[in-house]
TIVONU-225305 format. One record per residue (C-alpha): residue number from 1; residue in three letters; chain; x, y, z. Coordinates in steps of 0.02 Angstrom, whole numbers. Layout:
  pos  code  unit       u       v       w
  NUM   Ala     A       X       Y       Z
...
//
This chain:
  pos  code  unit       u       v       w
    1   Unk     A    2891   -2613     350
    2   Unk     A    2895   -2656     537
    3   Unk     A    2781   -2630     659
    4   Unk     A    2831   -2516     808
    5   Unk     A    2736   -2630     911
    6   Unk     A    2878   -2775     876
    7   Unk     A    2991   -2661     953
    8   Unk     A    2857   -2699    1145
    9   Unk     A    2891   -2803    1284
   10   Unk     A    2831   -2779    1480
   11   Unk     A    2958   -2728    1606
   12   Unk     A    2925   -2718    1802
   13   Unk     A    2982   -2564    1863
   14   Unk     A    3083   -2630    1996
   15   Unk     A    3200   -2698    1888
   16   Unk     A    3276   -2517    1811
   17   Unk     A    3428   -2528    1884
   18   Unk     A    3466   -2365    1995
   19   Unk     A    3638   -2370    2010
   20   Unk     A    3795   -2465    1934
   21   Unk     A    3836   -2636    1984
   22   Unk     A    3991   -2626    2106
   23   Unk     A    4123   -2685    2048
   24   Unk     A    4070   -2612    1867
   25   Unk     A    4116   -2815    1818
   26   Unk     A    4005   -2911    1936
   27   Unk     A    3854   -2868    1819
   28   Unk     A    3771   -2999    1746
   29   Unk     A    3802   -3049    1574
   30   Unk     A    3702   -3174    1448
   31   Unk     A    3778   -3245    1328
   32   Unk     A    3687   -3296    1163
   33   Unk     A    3709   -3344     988
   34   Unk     A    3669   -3242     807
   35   Unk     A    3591   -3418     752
   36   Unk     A    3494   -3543     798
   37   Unk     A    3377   -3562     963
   38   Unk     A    3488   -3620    1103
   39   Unk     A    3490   -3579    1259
   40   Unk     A    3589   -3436    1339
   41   Unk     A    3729   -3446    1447
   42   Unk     A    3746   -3360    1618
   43   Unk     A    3871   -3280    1673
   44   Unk     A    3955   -3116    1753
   45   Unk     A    4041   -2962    1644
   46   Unk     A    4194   -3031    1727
   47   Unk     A    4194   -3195    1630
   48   Unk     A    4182   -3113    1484
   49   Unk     A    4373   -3169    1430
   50   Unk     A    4280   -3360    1410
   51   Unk     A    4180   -3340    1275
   52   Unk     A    4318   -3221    1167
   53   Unk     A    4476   -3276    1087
   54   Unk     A    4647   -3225    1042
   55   Unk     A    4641   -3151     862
   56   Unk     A    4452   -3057     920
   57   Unk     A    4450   -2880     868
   58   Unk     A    4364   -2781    1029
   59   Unk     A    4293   -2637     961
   60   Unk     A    4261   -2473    1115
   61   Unk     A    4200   -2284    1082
   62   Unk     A    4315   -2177    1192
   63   Unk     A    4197   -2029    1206
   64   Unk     A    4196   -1943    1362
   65   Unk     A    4023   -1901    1436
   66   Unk     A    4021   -1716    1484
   67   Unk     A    3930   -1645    1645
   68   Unk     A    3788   -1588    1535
   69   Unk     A    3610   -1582    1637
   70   Unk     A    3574   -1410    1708
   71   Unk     A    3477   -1358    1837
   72   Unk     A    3434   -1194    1913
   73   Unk     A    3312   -1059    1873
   74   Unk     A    3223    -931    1783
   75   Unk     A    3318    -756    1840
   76   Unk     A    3161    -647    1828
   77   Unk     A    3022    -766    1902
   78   Unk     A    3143    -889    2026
   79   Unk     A    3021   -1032    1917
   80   Unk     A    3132   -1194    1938
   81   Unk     A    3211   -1240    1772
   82   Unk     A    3302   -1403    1698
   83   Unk     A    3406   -1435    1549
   84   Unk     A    3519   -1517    1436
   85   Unk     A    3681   -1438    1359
   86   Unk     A    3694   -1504    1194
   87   Unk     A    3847   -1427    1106
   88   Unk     A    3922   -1279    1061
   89   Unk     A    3833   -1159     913
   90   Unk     A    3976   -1216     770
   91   Unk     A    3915   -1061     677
   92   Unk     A    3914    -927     816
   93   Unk     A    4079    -960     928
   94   Unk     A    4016    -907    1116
   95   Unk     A    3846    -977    1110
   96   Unk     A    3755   -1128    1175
   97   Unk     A    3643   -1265    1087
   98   Unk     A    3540   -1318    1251
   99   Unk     A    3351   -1429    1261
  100   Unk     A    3271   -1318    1425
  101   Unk     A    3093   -1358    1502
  102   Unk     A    3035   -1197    1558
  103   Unk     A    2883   -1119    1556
  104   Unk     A    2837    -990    1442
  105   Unk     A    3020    -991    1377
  106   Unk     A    3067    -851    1247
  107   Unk     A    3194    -732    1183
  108   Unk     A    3281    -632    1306
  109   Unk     A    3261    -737    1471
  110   Unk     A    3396    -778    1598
  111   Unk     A    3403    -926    1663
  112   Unk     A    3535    -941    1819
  113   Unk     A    3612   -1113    1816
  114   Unk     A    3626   -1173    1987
  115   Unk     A    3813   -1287    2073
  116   Unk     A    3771   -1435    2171
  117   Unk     A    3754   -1319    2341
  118   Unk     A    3626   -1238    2270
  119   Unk     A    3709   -1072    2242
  120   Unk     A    3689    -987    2072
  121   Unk     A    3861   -1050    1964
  122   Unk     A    3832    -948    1786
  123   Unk     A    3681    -863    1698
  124   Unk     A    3617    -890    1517
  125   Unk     A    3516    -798    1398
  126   Unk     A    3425    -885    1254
  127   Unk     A    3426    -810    1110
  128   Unk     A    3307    -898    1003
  129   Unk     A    3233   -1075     954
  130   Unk     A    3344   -1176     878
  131   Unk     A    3300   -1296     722
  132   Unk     A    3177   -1432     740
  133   Unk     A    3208   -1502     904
  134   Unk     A    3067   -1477    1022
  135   Unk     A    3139   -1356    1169
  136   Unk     A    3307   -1334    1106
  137   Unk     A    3373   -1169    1118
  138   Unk     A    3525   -1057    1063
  139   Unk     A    3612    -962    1207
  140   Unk     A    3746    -873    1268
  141   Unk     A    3815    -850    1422
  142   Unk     A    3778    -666    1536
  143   Unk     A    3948    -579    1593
  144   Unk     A    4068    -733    1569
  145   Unk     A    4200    -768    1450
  146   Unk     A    4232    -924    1507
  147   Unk     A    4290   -1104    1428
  148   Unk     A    4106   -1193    1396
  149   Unk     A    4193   -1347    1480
  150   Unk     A    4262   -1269    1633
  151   Unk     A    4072   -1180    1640
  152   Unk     A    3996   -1355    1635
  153   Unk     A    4118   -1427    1781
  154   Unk     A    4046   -1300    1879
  155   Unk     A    3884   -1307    1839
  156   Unk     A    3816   -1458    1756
  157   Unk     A    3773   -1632    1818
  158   Unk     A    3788   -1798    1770
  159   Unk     A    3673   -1831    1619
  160   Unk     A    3597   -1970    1665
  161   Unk     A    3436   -2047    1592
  162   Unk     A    3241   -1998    1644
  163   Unk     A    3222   -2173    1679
  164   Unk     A    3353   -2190    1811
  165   Unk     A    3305   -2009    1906
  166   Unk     A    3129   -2049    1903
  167   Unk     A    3148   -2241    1979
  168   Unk     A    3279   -2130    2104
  169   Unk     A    3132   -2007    2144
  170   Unk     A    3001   -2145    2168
  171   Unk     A    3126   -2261    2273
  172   Unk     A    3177   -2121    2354
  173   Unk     A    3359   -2140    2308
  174   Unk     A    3502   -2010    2338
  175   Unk     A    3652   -2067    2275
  176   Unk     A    3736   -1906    2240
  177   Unk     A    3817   -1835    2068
  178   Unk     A    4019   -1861    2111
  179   Unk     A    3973   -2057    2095
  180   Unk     A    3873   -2047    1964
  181   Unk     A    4008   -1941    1879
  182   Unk     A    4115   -2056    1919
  183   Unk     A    3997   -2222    1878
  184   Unk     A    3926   -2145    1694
  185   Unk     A    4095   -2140    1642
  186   Unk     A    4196   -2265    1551
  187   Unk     A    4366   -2296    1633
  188   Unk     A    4436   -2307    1462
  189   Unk     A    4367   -2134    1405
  190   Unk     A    4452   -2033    1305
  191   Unk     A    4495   -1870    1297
  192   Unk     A    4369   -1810    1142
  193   Unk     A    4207   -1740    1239
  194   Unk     A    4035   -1721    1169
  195   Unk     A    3925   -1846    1274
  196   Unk     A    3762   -1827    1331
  197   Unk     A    3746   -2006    1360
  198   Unk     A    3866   -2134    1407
  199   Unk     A    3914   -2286    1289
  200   Unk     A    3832   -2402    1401
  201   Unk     A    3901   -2572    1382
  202   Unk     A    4077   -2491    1409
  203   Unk     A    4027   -2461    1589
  204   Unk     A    4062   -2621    1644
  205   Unk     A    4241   -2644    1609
  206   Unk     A    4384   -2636    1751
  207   Unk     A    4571   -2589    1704
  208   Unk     A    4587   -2779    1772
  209   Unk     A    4464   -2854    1637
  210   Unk     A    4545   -2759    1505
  211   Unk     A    4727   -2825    1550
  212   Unk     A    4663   -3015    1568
  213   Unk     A    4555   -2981    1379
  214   Unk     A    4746   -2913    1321
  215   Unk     A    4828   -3046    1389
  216   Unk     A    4697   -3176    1306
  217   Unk     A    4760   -3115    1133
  218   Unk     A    4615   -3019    1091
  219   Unk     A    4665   -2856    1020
  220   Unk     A    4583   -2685    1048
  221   Unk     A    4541   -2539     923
  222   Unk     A    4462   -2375     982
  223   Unk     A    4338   -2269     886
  224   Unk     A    4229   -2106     947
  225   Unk     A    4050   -2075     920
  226   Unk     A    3972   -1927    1031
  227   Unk     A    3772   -1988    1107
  228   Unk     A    3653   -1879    1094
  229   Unk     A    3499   -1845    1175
  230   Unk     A    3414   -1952    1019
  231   Unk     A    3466   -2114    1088
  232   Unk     A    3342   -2108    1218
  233   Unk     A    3179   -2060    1091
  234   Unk     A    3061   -2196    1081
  235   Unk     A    2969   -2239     911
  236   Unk     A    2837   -2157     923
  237   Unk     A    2784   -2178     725
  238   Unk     A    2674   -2311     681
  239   Unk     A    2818   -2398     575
  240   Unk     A    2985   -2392     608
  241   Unk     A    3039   -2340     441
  242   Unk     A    2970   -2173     469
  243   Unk     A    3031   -2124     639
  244   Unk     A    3153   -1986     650
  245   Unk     A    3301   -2028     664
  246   Unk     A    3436   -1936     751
  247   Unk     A    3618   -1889     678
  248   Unk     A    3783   -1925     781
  249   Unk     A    3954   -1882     751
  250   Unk     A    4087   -2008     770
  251   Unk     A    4258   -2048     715
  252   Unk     A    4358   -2176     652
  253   Unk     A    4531   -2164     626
  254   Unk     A    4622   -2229     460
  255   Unk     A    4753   -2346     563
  256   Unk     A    4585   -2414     646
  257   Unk     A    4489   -2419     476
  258   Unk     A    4637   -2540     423
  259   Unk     A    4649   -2664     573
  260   Unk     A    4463   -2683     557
  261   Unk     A    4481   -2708     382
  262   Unk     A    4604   -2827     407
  263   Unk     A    4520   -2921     540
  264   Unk     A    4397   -2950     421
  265   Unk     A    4490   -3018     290
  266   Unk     A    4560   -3143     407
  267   Unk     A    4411   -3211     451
  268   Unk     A    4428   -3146     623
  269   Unk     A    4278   -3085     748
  270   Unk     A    4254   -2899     768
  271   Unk     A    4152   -2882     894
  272   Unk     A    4076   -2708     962
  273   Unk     A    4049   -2660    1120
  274   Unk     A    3906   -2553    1134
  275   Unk     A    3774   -2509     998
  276   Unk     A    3866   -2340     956
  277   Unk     A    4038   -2409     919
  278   Unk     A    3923   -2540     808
  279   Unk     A    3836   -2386     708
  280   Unk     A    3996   -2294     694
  281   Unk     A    4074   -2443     603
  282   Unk     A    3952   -2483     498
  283   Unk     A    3908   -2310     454
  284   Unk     A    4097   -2303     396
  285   Unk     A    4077   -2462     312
  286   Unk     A    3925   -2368     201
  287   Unk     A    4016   -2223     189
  288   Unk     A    4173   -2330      93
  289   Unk     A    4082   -2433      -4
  290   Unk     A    4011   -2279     -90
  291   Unk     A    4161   -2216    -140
  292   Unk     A    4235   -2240    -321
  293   Unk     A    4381   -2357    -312
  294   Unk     A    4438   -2301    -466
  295   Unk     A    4473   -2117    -397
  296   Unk     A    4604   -2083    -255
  297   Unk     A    4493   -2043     -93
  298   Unk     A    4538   -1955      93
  299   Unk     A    4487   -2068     221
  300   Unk     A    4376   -1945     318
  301   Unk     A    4413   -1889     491
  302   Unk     A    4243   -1890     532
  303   Unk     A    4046   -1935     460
  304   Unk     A    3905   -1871     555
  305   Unk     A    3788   -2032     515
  306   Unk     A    3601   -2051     541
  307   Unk     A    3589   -2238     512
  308   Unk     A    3449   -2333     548
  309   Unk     A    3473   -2520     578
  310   Unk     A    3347   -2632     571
  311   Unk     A    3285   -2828     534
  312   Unk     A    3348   -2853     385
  313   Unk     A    3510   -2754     399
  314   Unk     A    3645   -2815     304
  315   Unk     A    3796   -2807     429
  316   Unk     A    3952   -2766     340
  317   Unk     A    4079   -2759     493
  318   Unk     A    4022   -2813     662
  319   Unk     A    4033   -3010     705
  320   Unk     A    3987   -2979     875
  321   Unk     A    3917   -2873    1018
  322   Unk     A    3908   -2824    1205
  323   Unk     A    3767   -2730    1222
  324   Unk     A    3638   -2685    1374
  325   Unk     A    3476   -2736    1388
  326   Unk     A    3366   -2593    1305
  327   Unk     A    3191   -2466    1300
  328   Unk     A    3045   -2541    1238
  329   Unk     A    3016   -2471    1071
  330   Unk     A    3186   -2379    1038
  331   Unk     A    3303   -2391     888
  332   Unk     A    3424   -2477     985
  333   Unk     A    3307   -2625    1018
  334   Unk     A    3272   -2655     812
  335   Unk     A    3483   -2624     799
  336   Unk     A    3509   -2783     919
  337   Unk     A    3373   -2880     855
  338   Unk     A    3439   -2850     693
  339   Unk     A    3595   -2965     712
  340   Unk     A    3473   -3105     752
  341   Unk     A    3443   -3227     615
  342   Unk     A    3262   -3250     681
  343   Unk     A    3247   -3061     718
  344   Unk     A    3150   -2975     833
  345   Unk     A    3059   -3125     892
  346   Unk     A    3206   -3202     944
  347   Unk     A    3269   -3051    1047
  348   Unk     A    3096   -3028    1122
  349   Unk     A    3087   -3194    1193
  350   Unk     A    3278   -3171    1256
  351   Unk     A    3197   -3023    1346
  352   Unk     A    3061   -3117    1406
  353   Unk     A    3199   -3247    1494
  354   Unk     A    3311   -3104    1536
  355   Unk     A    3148   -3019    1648
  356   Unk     A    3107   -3184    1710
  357   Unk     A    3285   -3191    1766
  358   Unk     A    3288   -3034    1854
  359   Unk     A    3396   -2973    1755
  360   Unk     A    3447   -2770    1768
  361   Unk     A    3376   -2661    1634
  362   Unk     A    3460   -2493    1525
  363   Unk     A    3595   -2397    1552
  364   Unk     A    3660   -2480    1752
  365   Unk     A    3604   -2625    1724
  366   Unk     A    3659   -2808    1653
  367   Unk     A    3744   -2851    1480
  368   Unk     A    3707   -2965    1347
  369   Unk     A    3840   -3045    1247
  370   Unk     A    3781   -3071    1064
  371   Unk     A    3907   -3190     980
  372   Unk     A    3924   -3255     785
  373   Unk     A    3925   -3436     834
//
């Protein structure tokens, strides 16, 4: 088993980057190998069209991040409440699946949900606790019929990470949700919502870079998987083999399923961008292989997948990734370092470089470009 401590490495606060690099292409970007032990290349997102090549397969998830942090407060008490819309209650049409830190939270509260003046935009009820996650509640909304989506508009906030509102608090940074709601967006997004978290390492394309990656030869194929709050849970376990891990929905359409397949028997790169379009095609991968090939299947429209990858992962689809640089101790960490033929120790020490480099760290900050050869 592995050790959650493989999964450490120290970071220096001050580089969490705050806010998106501007343009979204002028981040930084190293570029490594799968094998061996040379050294990385430097470069920007922008270059990224030199190290691909006509025939690639570019792999994006088109999910659409959805204004899901709420803040407001407790209607009886005016005690300051935040939040996190999670989804819709697929078994009770009308009511909410929300996390919400509150005190002394319980059936029967209202909690008013405030717009970005401050005034009070829509009122909630919870109802009760809802399965195991800690704080997550079912609710409905109080006098409103209203679209959930066209609630959230009004009402919720960019969702970004604790990380980047606490370095904002401490650095006393402002930088005001219609940029971040602009910023945590992919400009390729889609039009299926259900993000709570952006696909990071899709935040630094332009509509220019992904013309002159077109234009290379490199083709493109699109697949959704929704982020949930679970992507940002650290290990906590002693071993990673026994953490938690969280379930995701994401989708993969049969035309896609048979360009990557192809791809593949062609001996040509598919290469992910982002961890999450990387789970979602291997998870597919899994989910095919255990099918009978002797009995006529339905390609499914969707898989909700709880895959855990790991050192010692046997990859099935992805050549390649474009990735961010990650948490200490978090799945996505063991994912990356799982491509490395040296593993984790490998990755660390890229880390180590990356930090020495000043490189920017999580979900604004710089890429790393993990190619096959």
């Amino acid at each position: 088993m592995l050790p959650t401590s493989a999964l450490e490495y120290e970071l220096p606060e001050d580089l969490i980057a705050t806010r998106a690099a501007e343009p979204r292409d002028a981040a930084r970007l190293m570029v490594v190998s799968r094998r061996g032990e040379r050294e990385p290349a430097h470069a920007r997102v922008a270059d990224l069209p030199d190290y691909l090549r006509a025939g690639d397969l570019l792999v994006f998830n088109t999910t659409r991040v959805i204004p899901a942090r709420l803040v407001g407060q407790r209607h009886d008490t005016s005690g300051r409440i935040e939040g996190l819309f999670l989804s819709e209650d697929a078994a009770h049409p009308g009511r909410w699946i929300l996390l919400v830190r509150a005190k002394r939270a319980k059936p029967g509260v209202v909690l008013d949900l405030f717009e970005p003046n401050e005034s009070v935009g829509a009122s909630i009820r919870l109802i009760e606790p809802a399965g195991d996650e800690p704080g997550a509640w079912a609710a409905e909304l109080v006098d409103s019929v209203a679209p959930t989506l066209e609630v959230l508009a009004r009402v919720g906030r960019t969702p970004l990470p604790p990380y980047i509102l606490k370095a904002r608090r401490a650095a006393g940074i402002d930088v005001g949700d219609a940029l971040d709601r602009e910023r945590y967006q992919t400009v390729y997004a889609g039009r299926s919502t259900g993000s709570v978290a952006a696909p990071t390492a899709g935040l630094h394309f332009t509509p220019t870079l992904l013309e002159r990656v077109a234009a290379l030869g490199v083709e493109r194929a699109d697949v959704v998987l929704h982020v949930g709050p679970g992507t940002f849970r650290p290990v906590e376990t002693e071993y990673l083999e026994q953490h938690h891990m969280h379930a995701e929905h994401c989708e993969v359409s049969p035309e896609t399923w048979a360009r990557i397949v192809a791809a593949r028997r062609e001996g040509r790169r598919v290469i992910a961008v982002g961890t999450t379009t990387a789970r979602t095609l291997e998870s597919y991968a899994l989910h095919m292989e255990g099918l009978n090939p002797s009995l006529p299947t339905a390609h499914p429209a969707s898989v909700n997948t709880a895959l855990l990858i790991a050192p010692g992962y046997r990859w099935r689809v992805v050549d390649g990734l474009l990735t961010n640089f990650h948490l200490p101790r978090s799945t996505l960490l063991a994912m990356v370092g799982a491509l490395f033929e040296a593993g984790l120790p490998r990755l660390i020490a890229l880390y180590r470089s990356a930090v020495e480099g000043a490189y920017r760290f999580y979900s604004y900050g710089d890429a790393m470009l993990v190619l096959p050869d």
